[in-house]
C-alpha positions as CSV (number, residue, x, y, z in Angstrom):
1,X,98.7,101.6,111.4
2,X,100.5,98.3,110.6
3,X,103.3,97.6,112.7
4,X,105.9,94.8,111.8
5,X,108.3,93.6,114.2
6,X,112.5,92.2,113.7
7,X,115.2,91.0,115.6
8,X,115.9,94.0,118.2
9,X,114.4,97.5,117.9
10,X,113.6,97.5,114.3
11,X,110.6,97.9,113.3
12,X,108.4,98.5,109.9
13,X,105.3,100.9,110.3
14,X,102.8,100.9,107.8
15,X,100.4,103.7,107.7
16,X,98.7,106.7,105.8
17,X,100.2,104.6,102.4
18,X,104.0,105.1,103.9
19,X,106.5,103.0,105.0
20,X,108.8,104.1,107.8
21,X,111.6,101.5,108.6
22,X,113.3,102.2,112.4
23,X,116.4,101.2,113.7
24,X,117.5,98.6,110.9
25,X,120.5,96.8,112.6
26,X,122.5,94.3,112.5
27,X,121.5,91.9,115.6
28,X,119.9,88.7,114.1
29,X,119.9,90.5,110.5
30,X,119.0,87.8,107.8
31,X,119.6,88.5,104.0
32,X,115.6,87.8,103.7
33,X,114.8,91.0,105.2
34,X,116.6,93.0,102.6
35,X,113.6,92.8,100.7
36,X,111.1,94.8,102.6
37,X,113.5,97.2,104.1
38,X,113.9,98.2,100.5
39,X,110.2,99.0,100.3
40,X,110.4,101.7,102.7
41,X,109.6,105.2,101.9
42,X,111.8,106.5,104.9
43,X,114.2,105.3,107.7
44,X,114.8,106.3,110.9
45,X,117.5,105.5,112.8
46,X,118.0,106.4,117.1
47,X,121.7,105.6,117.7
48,X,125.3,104.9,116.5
49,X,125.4,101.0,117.8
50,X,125.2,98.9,115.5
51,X,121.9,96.5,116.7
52,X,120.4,99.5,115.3
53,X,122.0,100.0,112.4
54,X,123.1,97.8,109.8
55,X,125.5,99.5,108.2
56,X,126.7,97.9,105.1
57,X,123.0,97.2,104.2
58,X,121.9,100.2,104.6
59,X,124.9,102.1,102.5
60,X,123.3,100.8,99.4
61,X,119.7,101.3,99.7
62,X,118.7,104.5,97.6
63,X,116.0,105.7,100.7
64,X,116.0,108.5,102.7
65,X,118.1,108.3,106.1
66,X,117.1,110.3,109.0
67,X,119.2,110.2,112.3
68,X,121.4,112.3,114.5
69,X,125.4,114.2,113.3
70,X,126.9,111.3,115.9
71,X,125.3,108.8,113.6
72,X,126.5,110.6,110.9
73,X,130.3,110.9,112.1
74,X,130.4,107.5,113.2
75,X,129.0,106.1,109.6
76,X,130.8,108.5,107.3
77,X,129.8,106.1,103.8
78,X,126.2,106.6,104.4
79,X,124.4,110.1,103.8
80,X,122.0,110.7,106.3
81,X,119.4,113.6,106.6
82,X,120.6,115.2,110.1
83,X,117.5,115.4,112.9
84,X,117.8,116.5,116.7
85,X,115.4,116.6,119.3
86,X,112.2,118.6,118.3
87,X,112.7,118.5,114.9
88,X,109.1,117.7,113.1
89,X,109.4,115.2,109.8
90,X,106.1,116.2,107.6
91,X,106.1,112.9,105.3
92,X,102.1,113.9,103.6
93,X,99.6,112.5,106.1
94,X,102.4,112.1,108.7
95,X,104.0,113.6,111.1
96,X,107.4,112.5,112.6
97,X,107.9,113.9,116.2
98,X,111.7,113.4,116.9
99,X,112.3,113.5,120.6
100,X,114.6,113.3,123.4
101,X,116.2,109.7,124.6
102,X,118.9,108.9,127.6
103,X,121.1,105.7,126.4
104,X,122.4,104.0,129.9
105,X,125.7,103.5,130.4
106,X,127.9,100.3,131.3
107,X,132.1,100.3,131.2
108,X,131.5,98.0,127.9
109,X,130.4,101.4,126.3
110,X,133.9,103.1,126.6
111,X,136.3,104.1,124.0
112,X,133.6,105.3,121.5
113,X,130.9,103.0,122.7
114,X,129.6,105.7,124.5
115,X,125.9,107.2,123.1
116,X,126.1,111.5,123.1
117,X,123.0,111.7,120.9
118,X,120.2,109.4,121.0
119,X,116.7,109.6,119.9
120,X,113.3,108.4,119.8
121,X,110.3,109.1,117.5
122,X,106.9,109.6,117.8
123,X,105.0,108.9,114.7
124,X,101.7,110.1,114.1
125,X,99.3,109.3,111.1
126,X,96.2,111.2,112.6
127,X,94.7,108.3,114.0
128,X,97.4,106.5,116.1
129,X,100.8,108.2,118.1
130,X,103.7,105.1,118.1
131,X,106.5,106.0,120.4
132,X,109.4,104.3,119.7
133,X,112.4,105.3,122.6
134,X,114.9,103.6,121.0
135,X,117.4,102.1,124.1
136,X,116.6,104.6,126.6
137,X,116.4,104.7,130.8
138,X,113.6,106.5,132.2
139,X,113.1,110.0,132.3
140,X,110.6,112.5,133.1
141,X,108.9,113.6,129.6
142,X,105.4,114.5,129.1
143,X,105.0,112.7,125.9
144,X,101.9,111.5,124.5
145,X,101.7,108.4,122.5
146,X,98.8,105.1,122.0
147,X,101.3,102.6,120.9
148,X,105.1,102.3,122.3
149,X,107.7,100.3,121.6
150,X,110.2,100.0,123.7
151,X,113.3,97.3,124.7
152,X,113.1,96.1,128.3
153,X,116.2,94.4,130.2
154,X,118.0,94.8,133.3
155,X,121.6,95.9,132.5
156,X,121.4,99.7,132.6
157,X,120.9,100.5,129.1
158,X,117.4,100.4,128.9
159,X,114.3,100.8,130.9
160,X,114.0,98.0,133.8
161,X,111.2,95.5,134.1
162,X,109.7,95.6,137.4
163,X,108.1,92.6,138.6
């Protein structure tokens, strides 16, 4: 498993001869990386804001879309495939786990800011389980990964570093 990191959550995983492209936003976007989001076989996206989605971009790229009907309802120009929690993508030799996340909550979130439905994935090619949470707090899950990816800060949206 090849994993290549951008700006924010987004990430491009590399594995089994697939390309899975997660939470392509908007945060520190540059043009350059229009190139090799193109060359994914799949994308995955965990929530409606738009560091995780890149909207305009992503309206014109002819590659399957997976992410949640809030997604959906708050993009209404893209057509995504519609997931939930415990739904299981087969892509071939992988498997896509989609599993349960808890956005935080600040009062910078209101009037539609707000996350209902937000997602993480666990992707497994046989060899290697990559959990990514997508911006989640902690919760009690029993889920089994070797690699995670997760954003770390202090303001209640994610999961605190503890020093």
């Amino acid at each position: 498993m090849k994993i290549k990191k951008y700006p924010q959550s987004c990430l491009m995983i590399e594995t089994n001869n697939k390309r899975i492209l997660v939470d392509a936003g908007s945060l520190k976007y540059q043009d350059r990386f229009l190139n090799e989001w193109k060359t994914a076989d799949i994308i995955l996206i965990t929530h409606k804001h738009e560091d995780h989605i890149k909207s305009d971009v992503l309206k014109d790229i002819n590659i399957p879309i997976y992410s949640t009907q809030e997604v959906q309802d708050t993009y209404p120009d893209i057509k995504f495939n519609i997931v939930k929690e415990n739904d299981i993508l087969d892509f071939d030799d992988v498997k896509i786990e989609v599993v349960k996340a808890i956005h935080g909550y600040n009062p910078l979130l209101k009037n539609g800011g707000q996350v209902f439905e937000n997602v993480g994935y666990i992707i497994d090619d046989g060899e290697h389980r990559l959990y990514t949470t997508s911006d989640t707090i902690c919760f009690n899950n029993d889920y089994k990964a070797d690699i995670v990816a997760l954003p770390v800060t202090a303001c209640g949206l994610t999961i605190k570093y503890w020093v």
